[in-house]
C-alpha positions, 0 to 999 in steps of 0.5 A, a space after each residue: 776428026 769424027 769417030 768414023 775417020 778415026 776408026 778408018 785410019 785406025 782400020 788403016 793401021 792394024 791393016 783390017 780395012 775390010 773387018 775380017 779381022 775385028 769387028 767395027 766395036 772391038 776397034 771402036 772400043 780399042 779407040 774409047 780406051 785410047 782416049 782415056 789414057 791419052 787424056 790421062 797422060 796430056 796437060 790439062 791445058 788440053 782437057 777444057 772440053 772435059 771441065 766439069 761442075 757439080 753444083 750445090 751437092 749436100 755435105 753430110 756429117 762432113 762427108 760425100 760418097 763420090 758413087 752416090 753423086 754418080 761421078 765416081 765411075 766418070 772421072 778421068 783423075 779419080 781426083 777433085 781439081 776445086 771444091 767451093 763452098 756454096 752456101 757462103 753468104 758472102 765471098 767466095 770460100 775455098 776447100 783446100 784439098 790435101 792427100 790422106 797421107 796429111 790429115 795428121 796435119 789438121 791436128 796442127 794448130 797452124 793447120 786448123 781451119 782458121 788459120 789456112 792462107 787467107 790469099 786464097 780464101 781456103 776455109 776448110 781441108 777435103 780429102 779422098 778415102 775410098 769412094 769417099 770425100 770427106 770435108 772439114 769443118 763439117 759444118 759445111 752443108 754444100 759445095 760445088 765439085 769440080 772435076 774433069 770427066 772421062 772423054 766420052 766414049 764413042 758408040 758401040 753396040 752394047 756400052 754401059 756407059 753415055 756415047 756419041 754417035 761415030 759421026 760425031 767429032 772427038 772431044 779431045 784436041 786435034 793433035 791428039 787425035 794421032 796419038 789416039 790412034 797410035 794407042 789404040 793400034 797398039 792394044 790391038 797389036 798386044 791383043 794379037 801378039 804383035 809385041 814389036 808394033 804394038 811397041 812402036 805404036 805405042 812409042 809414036 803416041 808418046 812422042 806426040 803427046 810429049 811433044 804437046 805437052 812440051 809446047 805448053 811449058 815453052 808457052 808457060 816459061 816465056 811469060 805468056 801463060 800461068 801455070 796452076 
């Protein structure tokens, strides 16, 4: 479905199809936001179009700041799915990546570097403080990020940030469009004080999305597909 069908459907829904009531950017708007909390809410089956790598970005002292990479403001999870090391000479080696909360287990000597999985190829521990990605042993000079990206926003008048054209086709699966729409009605309800739609729209785009993200654990427990 392209943005401008969307925002048809969209019209359809909030009853505005003749834009007295919105502007074509206030709904368009209403639909960017929607695609990223659909985006967030979805398993990560769905999210291949928005699979991105960073190559070879420079390790300092141990440390990346994710704002100065230009990442930090795009990324759907605020968080790093894989980080490899790319200046190994051989095999490929692997950044285990751990919360905060568990850096006291690198002062644990069967959590040391040299003794991580080596099933996994893992050769170091990452983890995220503020804007910061922070990577040990700090010997590391380069690794390559990879991340899922924010759906990109469709076009509107004044934007800070990439667009696509409203012709364009939305990035996200097909079965994702309903509920994107439902989201998007239902900050629009909330805006205008409609609470009890805006409820039910927002309830309809939940139903949908866990009805696909349950498709994928029916696909996981009968044995043909893996589950990360």
């Amino acid at each position: 479905m392209t943005g401008k069908q969307m925002l048809t459907l969209l019209s359809q829904k909030v009853e505005d199809e003749g834009n007295t009531l919105l502007t074509t950017d206030e709904k368009t708007l209403a639909i960017n936001h929607a695609q990223v909390k659909v985006a967030s809410l979805v398993d990560k089956s769905y999210l291949h179009p928005l699979e991105m790598l960073l190559s070879s970005v420079a390790v300092s002292s141990g440390s990346v700041n994710l704002n100065s990479i230009g990442i930090l403001d795009n990324m759907l999870h605020r968080k790093i799915e894989l980080i490899k090391i790319s200046n190994t000479a051989s095999e490929d080696a692997y950044i285990h990546m751990i919360d905060f909360e568990e850096i006291h287990k690198l002062q644990n000597k069967y959590y040391e570097d040299t003794n991580m999985d080596s099933t996994y190829n893992y050769a170091g521990h990452g983890y995220i403080w503020g804007n910061v990605l922070y990577i040990k042993p700090s010997s590391v000079s380069s690794v390559d990020i990879y991340y899922y990206k924010k759906p990109t926003d469709f076009e509107i008048t004044v934007s800070s940030r990439a667009t696509i054209s409203l012709a364009s086709e939305c990035e996200l699966d097909a079965i994702l469009h309903e509920p994107i729409i439902d989201m998007a009605a239902s900050e629009i309800f909330f805006r205008d004080n409609k609470d009890s739609r805006a409820r039910a729209s927002f309830e309809n785009a939940i139903a949908i999305i866990n009805v696909a993200n349950q498709r994928e654990l029916d696909v996981i427990e009968k044995g043909t597909g893996l589950k990360a």
